[in-house]
C-alpha positions in Angstrom: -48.2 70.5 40.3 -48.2 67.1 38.3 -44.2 66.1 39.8 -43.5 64.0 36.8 -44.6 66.8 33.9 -42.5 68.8 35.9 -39.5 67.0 35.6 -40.4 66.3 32.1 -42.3 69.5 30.6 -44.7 67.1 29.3 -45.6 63.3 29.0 -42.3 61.3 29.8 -42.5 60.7 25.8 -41.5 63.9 24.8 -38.1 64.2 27.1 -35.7 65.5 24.7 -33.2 62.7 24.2 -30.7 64.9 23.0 -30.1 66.4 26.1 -29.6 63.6 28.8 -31.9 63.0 31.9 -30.3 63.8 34.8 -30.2 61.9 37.9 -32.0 64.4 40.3 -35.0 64.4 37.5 -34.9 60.8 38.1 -34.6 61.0 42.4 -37.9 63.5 41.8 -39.7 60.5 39.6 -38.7 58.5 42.5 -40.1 61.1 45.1 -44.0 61.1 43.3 -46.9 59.8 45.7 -47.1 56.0 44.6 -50.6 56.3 43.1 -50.0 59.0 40.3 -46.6 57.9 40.0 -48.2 54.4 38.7 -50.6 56.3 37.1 -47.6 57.9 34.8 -46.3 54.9 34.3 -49.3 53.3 32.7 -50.0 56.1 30.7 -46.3 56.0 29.2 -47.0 51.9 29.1 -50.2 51.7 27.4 -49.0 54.1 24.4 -46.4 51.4 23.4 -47.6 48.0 24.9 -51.6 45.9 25.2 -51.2 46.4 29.1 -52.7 43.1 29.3 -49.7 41.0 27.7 -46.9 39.5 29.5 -44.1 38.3 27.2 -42.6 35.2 29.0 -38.5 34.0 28.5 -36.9 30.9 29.7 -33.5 31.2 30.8 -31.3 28.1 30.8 -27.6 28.0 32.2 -25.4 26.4 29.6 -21.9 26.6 31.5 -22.7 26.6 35.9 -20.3 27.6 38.4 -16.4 28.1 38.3 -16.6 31.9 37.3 -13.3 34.1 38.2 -15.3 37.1 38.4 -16.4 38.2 42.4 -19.7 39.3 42.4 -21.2 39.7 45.5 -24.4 38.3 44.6 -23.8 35.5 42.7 -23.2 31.7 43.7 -21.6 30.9 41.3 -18.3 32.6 41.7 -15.4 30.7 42.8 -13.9 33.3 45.6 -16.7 32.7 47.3 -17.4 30.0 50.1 -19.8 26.7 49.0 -19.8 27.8 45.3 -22.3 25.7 43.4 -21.0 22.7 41.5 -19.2 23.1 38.1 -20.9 22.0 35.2 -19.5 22.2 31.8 -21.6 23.6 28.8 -24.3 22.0 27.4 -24.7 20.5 23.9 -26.2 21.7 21.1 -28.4 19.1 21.3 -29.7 19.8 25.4 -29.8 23.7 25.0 -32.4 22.9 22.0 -34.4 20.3 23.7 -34.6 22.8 26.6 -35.8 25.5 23.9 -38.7 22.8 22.6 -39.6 22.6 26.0 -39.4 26.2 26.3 -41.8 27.1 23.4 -43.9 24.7 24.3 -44.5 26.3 28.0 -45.6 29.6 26.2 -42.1 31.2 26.0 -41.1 33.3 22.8 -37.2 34.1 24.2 -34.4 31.2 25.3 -32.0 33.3 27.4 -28.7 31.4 27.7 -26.2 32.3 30.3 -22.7 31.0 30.8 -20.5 31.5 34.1 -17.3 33.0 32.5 -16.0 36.6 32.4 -15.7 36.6 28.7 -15.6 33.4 26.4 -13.1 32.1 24.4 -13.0 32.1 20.9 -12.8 28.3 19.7 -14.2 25.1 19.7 -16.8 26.3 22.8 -17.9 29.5 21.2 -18.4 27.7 18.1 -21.1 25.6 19.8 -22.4 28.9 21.4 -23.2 30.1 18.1 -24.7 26.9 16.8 -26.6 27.2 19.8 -28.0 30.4 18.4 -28.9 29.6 15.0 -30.6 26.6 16.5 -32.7 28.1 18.9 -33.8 30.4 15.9 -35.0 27.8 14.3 -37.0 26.7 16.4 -38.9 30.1 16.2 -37.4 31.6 19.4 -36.0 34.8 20.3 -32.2 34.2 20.9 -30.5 35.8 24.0 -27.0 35.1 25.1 -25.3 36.5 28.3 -21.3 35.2 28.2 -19.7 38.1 30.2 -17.7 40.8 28.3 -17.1 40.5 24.5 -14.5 41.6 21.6 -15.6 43.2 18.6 -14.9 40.3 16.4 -17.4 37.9 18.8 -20.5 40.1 19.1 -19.6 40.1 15.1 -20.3 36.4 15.3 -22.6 36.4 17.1 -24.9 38.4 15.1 -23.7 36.7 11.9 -25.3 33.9 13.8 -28.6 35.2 14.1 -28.6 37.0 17.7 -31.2 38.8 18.8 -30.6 40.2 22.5 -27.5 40.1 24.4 -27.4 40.3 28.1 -24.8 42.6 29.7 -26.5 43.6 33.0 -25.1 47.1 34.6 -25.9 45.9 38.3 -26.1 49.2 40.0 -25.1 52.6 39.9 -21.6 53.6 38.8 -20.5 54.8 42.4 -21.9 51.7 44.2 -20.7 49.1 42.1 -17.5 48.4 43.4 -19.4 47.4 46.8 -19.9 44.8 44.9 -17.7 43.7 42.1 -13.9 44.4 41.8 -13.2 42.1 39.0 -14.2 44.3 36.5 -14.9 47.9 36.1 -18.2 49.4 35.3 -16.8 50.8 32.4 -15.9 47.3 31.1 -19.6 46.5 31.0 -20.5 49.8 29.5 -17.5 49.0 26.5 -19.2 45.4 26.3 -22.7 46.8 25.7 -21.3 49.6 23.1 -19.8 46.7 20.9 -22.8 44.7 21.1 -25.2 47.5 20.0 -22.4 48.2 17.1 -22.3 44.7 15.8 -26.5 45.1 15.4 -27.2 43.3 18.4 -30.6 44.3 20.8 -29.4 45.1 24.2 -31.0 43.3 27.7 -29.4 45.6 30.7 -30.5 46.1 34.0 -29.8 45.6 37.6 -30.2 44.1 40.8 -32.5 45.5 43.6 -31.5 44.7 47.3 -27.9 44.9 47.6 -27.7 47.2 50.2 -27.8 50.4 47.7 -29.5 53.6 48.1 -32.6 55.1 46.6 -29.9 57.4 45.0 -27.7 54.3 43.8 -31.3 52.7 42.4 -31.6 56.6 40.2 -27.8 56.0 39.2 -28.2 53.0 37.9 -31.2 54.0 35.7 -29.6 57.3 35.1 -26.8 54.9 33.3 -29.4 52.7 31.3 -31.6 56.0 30.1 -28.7 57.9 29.1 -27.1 55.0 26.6 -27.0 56.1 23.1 -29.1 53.7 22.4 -31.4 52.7 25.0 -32.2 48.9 26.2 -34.9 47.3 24.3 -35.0 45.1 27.3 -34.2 45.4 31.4 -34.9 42.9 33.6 -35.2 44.2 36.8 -33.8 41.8 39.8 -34.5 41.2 43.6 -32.0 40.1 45.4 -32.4 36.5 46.3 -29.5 35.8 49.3 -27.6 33.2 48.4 -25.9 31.0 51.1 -21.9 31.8 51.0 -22.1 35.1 49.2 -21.3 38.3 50.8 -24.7 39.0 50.3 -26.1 36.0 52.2 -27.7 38.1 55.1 -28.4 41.2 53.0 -31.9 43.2 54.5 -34.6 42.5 52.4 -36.1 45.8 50.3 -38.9 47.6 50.9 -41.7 45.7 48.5 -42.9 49.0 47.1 -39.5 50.4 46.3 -39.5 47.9 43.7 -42.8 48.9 42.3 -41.4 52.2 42.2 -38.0 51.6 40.5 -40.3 49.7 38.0 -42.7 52.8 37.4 -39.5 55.0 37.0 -38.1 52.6 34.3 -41.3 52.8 32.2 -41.4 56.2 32.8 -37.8 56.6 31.6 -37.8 54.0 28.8 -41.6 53.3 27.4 -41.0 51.3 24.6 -38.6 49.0 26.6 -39.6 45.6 27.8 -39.2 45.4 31.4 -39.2 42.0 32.7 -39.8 41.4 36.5 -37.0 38.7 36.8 -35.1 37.1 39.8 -36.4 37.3 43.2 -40.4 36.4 41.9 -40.4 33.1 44.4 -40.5 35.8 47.0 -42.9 37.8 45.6 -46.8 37.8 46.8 -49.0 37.7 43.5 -50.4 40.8 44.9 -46.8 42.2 44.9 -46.8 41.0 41.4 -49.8 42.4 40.4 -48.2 46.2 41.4 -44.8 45.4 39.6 -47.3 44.8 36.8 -49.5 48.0 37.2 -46.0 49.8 37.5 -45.0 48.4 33.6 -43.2 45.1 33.6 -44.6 42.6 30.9 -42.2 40.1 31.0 -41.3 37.2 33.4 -39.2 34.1 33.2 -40.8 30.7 32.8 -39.4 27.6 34.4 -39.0 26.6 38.1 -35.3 28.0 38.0 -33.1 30.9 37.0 -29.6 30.0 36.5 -28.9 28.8 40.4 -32.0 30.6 42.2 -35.8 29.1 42.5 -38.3 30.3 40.4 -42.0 29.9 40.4 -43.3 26.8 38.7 -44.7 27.3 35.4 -48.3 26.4 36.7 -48.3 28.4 39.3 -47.2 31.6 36.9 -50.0 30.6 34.7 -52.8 30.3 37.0 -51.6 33.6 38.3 -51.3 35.5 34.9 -54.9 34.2 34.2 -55.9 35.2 38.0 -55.2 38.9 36.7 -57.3 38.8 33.5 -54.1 39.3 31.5 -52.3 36.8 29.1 -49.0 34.9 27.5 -48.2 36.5 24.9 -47.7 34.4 22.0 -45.6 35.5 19.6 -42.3 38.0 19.3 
């Protein structure tokens, strides 16, 4: 018996979204033999997507380091030991010479992501949203990620011309205060709600690696799936170990366990983008290749993300073109 049109009656298109996937129908996804379980996957890709297209993003960090929030992962929190250097946000101006640069390279999104647990409204969210309508008008897809929002700013910010928001979920609901006590998941969940009410596309994900279980990776999706509305975009991270996190000397995942959390995304979520994110500088192109095959079509450009390395821009291209497929050009 075909495991997945088991778990699904069909093709993972006609789910019934009115009655919510349940985390054991996710665990079984999980549980298929890696070759028809890619073979789903592609099927459920190739009805919404040109399989050959990767969509490419450039993130740039406007405001580094000095964040109150603890997560586990990240450098740039201040409880934790050799923090990297504060730097204050940007200008308008650098944030749109950084999305020239940006187009130029072959990305169609700016992703810009400050260190603070929720911004303040004034004088620095004001240049946040000029940043926004700036970007736009360069011809870029706009994406923000500022930590947890009020009503009246994800407003704004879609007043301003926003078209994603970044809120990542992390992990599942019972493993996330492993790794983050400084807010609840239920705070990110609220954040996400008033972004998708104010109009705004959602970017949610997670982060692969943190010492979580198989079951934690099927929570975590069983969260993103089961939204009202579902993400129109999940990047999905690997853990890079950064020196002076908790994380620091955190055992690396099994490669194809990302493949597979990939292929159960797609699976899940069809006409989502998925974008293979942090972690790539680790990352054989062969590895790439499956993460590919599985159903992500979209990377980041640029030889860094926020504080971690990143593959140089050459290198991505020359690999992209390796594979027969291509940039995609336009939004």
């Amino acid at each position: 018996m075909d495991t997945a049109n088991a778990c699904f009656g069909a093709h993972p298109k006609s789910l019934d979204k009115s009655e919510s996937v349940t985390k054991r129908q996710i665990l079984d996804l999980f549980e298929i033999p890696l070759p028809d379980l890619l073979v789903q996957a592609q099927k459920a890709h190739r009805e919404h997507f040109d399989a050959r297209e990767i969509r490419a993003s450039t993130l740039v960090s406007i405001k580094t380091g000095a964040c109150t929030e603890d997560c586990a992962y990240c450098a740039q929190s201040s409880h934790h030991a050799d923090p990297v250097p504060y730097q204050p946000l940007m200008s308008v101006d650098d944030v749109l010479e950084a999305g020239r640069k940006a187009k130029a390279a072959g990305a169609t999104r700016l992703c810009m992501g400050a260190a603070w647990r929720s911004p303040r409204t004034g004088p620095q969210f004001d240049a946040v949203l000029e940043m926004v309508r700036g970007v736009k008008s360069l011809g870029l897809e706009a994406c923000m990620t500022l930590g947890m929002l009020d009503d009246e700013q994800a407003g704004r910010l879609k007043q301003a011309g926003l078209d994603y928001y970044n809120h990542n979920l992390d992990t599942s609901p019972e493993y996330y205060s492993k790794i983050i006590s400084t807010r609840t998941f239920q705070d990110r969940l609220d954040t996400i709600r008033r972004v998708q009410e104010a109009g705004i596309r959602v970017c949610s994900g997670g982060i692969l690696g943190m010492g979580e279980s198989r079951e934690d990776r099927a929570g975590l999706l069983h969260e993103l799936a089961n939204l009202p509305v579902p993400p129109e975009s999940v990047p999905i991270n690997k853990l890079m170990p950064m020196a002076g996190t908790p994380l620091s000397d955190a055992a690396p995942l099994d490669d194809l366990e990302i493949v597979r959390a990939i292929a159960v995304t797609r699976i899940l979520l069809p006409a989502t983008q998925i974008r293979l994110s942090a972690g790539r500088s680790s990352m054989s192109h062969a590895l790439q290749l499956l993460c590919f095959l599985a159903g992500a079509n979209g990377i980041f450009l640029g030889d860094q993300l926020l504080t971690a390395e990143n593959p140089s821009q050459n290198e991505d291209k020359a690999m992209i073109e390796s594979f027969g497929m291509v940039l995609r050009t336009e939004n």
